[in-house]
N, C-alpha and C positions, 0 to 999 in steps of 0.2 A: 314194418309198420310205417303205413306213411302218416305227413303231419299235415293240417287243411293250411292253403296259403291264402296268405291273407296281406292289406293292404292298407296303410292309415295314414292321413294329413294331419300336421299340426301345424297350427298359421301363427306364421310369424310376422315381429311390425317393421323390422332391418337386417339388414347382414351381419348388424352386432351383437345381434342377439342368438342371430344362427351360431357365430364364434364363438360364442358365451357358452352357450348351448351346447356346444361340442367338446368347446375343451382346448386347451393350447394344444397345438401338433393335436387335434383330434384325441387327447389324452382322457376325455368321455368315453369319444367310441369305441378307445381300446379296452376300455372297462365294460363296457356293453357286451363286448365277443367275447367273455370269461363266462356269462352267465347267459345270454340269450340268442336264439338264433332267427338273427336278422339282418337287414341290409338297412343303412338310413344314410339316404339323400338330400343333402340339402337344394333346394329348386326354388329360385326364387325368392317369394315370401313366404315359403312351408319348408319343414321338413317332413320326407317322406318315409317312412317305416314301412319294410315290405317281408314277410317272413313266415313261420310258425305263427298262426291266428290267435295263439296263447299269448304267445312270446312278442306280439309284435301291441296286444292289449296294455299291457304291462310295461313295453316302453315309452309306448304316446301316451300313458299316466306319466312316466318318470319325467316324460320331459313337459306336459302341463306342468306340474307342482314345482320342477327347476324355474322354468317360463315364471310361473307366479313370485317366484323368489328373487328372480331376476329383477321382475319389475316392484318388490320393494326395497331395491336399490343394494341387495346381495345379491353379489356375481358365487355361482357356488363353485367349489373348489372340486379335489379330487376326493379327499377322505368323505364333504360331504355327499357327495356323488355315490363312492360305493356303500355310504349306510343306508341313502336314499334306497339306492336299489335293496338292499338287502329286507329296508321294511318292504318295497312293494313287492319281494318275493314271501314276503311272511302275511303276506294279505294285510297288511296293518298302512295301507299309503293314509289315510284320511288320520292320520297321524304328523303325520309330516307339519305340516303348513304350523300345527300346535307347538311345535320342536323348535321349529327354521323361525318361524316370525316371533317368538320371547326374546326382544333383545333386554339383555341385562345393565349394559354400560359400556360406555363410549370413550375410550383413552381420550386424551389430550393430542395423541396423532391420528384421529379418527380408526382407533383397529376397533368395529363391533363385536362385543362378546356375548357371547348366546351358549347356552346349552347346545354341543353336539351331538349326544346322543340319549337315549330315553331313560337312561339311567341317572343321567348328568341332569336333565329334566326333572326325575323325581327327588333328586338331591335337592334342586333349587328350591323348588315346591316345600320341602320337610324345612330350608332353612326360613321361608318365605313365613312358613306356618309355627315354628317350634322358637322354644328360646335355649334348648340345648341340640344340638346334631351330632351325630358321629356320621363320620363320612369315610370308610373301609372300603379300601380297595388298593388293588396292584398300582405301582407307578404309571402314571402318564395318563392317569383315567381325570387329571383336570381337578381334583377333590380339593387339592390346600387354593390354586389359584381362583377355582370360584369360590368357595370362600372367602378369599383376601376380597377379591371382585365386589361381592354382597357387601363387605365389611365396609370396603370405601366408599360404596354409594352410600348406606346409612352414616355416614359419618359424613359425607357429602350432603343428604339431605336432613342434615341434624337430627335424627333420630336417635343418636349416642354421642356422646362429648368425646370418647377419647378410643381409640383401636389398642390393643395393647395383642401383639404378636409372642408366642414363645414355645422352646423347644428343649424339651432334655438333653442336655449336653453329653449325648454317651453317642460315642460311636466303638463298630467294632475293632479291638487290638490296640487302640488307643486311651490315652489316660488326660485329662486337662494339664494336669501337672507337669508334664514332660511336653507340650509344647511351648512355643518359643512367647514372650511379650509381657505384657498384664492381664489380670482377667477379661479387660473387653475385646483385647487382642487374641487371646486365647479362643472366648467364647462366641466370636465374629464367623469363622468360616462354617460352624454349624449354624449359624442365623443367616448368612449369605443370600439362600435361593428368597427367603423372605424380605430382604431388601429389592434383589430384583425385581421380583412381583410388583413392589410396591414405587419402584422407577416405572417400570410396566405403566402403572396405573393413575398414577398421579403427574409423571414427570419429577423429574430432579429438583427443581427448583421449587417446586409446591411441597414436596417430599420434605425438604432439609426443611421450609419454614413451620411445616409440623411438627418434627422432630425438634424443632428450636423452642417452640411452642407447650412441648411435651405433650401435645394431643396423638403421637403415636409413640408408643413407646415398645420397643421390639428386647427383649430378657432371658436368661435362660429360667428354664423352669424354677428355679431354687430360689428367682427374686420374688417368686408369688408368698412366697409361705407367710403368714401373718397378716394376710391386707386384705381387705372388704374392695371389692370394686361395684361402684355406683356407674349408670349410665357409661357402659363401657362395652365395647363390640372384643368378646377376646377369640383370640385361635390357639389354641395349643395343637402346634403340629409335629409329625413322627411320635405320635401317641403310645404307637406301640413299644416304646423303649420308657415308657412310662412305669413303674412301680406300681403295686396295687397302692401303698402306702403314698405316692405321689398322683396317682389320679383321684384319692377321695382327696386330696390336701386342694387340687385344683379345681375340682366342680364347686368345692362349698367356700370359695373365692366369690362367688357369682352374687352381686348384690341385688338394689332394686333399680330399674331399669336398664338390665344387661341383660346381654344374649354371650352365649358359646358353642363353637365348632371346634370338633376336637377329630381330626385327621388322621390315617395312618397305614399303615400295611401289615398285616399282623403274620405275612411272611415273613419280612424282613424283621426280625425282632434281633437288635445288638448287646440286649443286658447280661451283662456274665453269668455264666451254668450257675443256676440253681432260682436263678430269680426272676418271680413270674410277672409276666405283661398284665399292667395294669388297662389296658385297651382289652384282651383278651379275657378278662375276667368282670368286668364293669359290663359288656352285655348281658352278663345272669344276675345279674345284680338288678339293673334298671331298667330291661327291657320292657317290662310293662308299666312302667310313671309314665304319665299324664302330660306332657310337655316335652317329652323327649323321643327325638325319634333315631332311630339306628337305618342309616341306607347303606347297603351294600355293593358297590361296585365291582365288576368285574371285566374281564379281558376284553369284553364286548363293546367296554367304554375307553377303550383306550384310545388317545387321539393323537397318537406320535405315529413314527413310523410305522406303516403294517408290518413290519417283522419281528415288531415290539409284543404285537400280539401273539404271535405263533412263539416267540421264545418263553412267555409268561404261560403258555397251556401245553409248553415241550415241560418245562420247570412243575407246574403244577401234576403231570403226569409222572415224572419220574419223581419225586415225594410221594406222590398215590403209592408210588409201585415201592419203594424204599420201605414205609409203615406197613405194608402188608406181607413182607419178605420176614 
């Protein structure tokens, strides 16, 4: 079967856009020849696309809508590159520019944070919209760090007086007791990744005058129990190591003008045999209340390595295949 050939210009304003456009060492257009069959030339002020009449439609889309991203001042990378392409092979491009252009918040070292992928999008939307969220999904799909994200811009544009961070202190094969320090010493390396976030986000030095301030306050879950929080942004992250008995103790924490996100992997559950995820059992509970919304994330939002993906749907396959043996 042969395929019609076909031929497209896309005009460019420099040669640094054409780099842009390509990719360090051409690291685009090696992503390009995984998925479509074409030749692209850079000539001049155009890049030329020559190829499969299908194939060659659908990359002079990819590379308008990158062009367009370019010019508001996002150079796109490689991950966003290959979900780019993936939407314009789902027919879904007029999607894109809605995805790429939501910037969320701007570090103190100019890094812009935007939802990477459509998933990450309807998370931001439910937290944009909701004053409770659960945000489920495998590691690296972005869940706890837009949250911290959202949390410091509302606390950045006073929308909430105080952020208050926290995390049940259970990991697997370990006990609190039997590590080394005092309790905040103890209770530190399970709050860790929530500090960095919040270096990430703030800088150091803004960071510590909150924390001096008590306008952020990062605890393990246990410091909730008995307190009404007013005007306060909370996160309870690794949800799923939550208790049933400790996730109703922390939603009805929630005073009058506070929001919560509550994060988690409901693979990864560490609570000792016999004792059920209160993450895992709170979606039958309140899936249909009025202000709360449940987003799901999946392997298709992950934003770390691509091998991070294929080992999360090797893992999720052999479980499949494990329950049904």
């Amino acid at each position: 079967m042969t395929t019609e050939h076909s031929r497209k210009t896309v005009p460019v304003d420099s040669n640094e856009e054409i780099r842009q456009l390509l990719g360090k060492f051409d690291q685009h257009v090696t992503l390009l020849d995984r998925y479509f069959q074409v030749r692209v030339i850079p000539e001049g002020d155009a890049i030329i696309v020559e190829g499969d009449r299908d194939d060659v439609e659908k990359v002079a889309l990819l590379f308008e809508e990158l062009l367009w991203l370019l010019r508001q001042g996002q150079a796109p990378n490689v991950p966003e590159v290959e979900y780019a392409i993936e939407l314009i092979r789902a027919g879904q491009a007029e999607r894109l520019r809605t995805l790429f252009g939501d910037m969320i918040f701007v570090t103190p070292r100019g890094k812009r944070i935007k939802p990477k992928t459509l998933g990450q999008k309807e998370y931001i939307e439910a937290i944009r919209k909701n004053d409770i969220v659960f945000g489920i999904g495998p590691a690296g799909t972005g869940k706890t760090y837009l949250a911290m994200t959202m949390a410091v811009k509302a606390l950045k544009e006073r929308s909430v007086q105080r952020l208050i961070l926290t995390r049940p202190a259970v990991e697997a094969g370990e006990n609190l007791g039997y590590l080394p320090g005092d309790l905040q010493e103890k209770v530190d390396p399970y709050l860790r990744p929530l500090y960095d976030a919040l270096y990430d986000l703030l800088g150091v030095d803004v960071y510590k005058a909150y924390m001096e301030k008590g306008i952020i306050e990062i605890a393990p879950l246990a410091y909730m129990r008995g307190r009404t929080l007013d005007d306060s942004y909370i996160i309870l992250d690794e949800a799923q190591n939550t208790t049933a008995e400790q996730m109703k103790m922390f939603l009805t924490r929630l005073g009058f003008g506070s929001r919560a996100v509550i994060t988690g992997d409901i693979t990864q559950i560490d609570l000792p045999r016999g004792r059920f995820s209160g993450l895992a059992q709170v979606r039958d509970i309140l899936n249909n209340v009025e202000g709360i919304s449940f987003i799901h994330l999946t392997d298709l939002d992950v934003v770390r390595h691509p091998l991070v993906q294929k080992i999360i749907r090797a893992y999720v396959q052999f479980e499949e295949g494990q329950r049904q043996e």
